[in-house]
N, C-alpha and C positions, 0 to 999 in steps of 0.2 A: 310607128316610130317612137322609139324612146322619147321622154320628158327632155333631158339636159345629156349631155356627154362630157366627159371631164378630160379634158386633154393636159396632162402635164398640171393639175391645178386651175387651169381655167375652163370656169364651167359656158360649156358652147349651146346652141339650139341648132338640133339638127334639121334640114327642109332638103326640100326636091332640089335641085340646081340652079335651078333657073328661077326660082321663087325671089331671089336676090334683089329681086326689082322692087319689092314689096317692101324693104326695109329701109325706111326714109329717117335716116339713123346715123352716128359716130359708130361705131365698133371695131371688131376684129369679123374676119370674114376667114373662113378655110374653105379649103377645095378639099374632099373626100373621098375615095373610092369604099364604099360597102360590099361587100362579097359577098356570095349566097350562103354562108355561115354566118352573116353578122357580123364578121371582123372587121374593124376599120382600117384605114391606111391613110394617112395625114400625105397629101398631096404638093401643097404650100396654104403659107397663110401671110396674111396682109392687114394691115387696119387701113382706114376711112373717113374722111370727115363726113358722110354719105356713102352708104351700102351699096344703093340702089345702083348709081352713077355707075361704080368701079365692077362688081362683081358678077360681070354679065358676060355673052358671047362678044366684046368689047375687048376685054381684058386682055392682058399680052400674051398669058398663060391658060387662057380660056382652052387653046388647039390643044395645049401638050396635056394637059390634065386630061381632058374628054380621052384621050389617044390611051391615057394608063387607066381606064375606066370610070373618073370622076361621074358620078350620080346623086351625089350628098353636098349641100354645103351649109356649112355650120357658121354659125355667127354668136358674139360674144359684144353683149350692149351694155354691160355694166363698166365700162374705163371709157368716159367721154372724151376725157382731156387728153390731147395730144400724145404728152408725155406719158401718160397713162399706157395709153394703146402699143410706142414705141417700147415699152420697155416688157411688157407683155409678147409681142409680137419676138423681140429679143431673146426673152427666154423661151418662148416655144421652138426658135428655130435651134436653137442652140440644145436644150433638151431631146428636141425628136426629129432634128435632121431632116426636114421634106425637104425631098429630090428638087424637085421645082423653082424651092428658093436658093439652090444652089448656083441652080441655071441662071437664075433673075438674078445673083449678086455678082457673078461675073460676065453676066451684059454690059451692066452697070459700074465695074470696076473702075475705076479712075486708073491713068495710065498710069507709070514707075514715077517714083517721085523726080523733083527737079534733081539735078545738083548743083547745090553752089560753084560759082566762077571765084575763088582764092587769087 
């Protein structure tokens, strides 16, 4: 397995999937599908105050990922601070569209706004 992978400017460490547990850490975390060409496929990605905790068969997105092949998951320890991680995480979905967090943000969608009473 390669050293580092550079997803959009953030440089990631690629590991087995389930190694997630090993990293007692802040960072960004990806779910990955690897193809028998080496091609990769950005599945979703998340940050963490703790790797370990979130990135497991736990996870919300742990079924749909494994379902589109996920066998890679990459993680990115250099952005500790919160803010850091949110705004990275930010532009990765935003640059490379994984399917996953599409799903994950209209779970999570807040309903139609109020309207004011005039």
């Amino acid at each position: 397995m390669e050293q580092t992978i550079d997803w959009a400017g953030v440089t990631m460490l690629p590991m087995g999937h389930h190694d997630g547990r090993f990293i007692h850490a802040p960072g960004l975390y990806a779910f990955v599908r690897r193809g028998p060409d080496g091609s990769r496929s950005l599945l979703y990605v998340d940050h963490a105050d703790d790797i370990s905790v979130v990135a497991g068969p736990g996870h919300p997105q742990w079924a749909a990922a494994l379902a589109l092949g996920m066998n890679e998951l990459h993680v990115a320890l250099q952005a500790s601070l919160r803010l850091d991680r949110l705004i990275l995480r930010g532009e990765l979905i935003k640059r490379l569209a994984p399917g996953l967090n599409e799903t994950d943000d209209a779970r999570e969608a807040p309903a139609a706004p109020l309207q004011a009473f005039v």
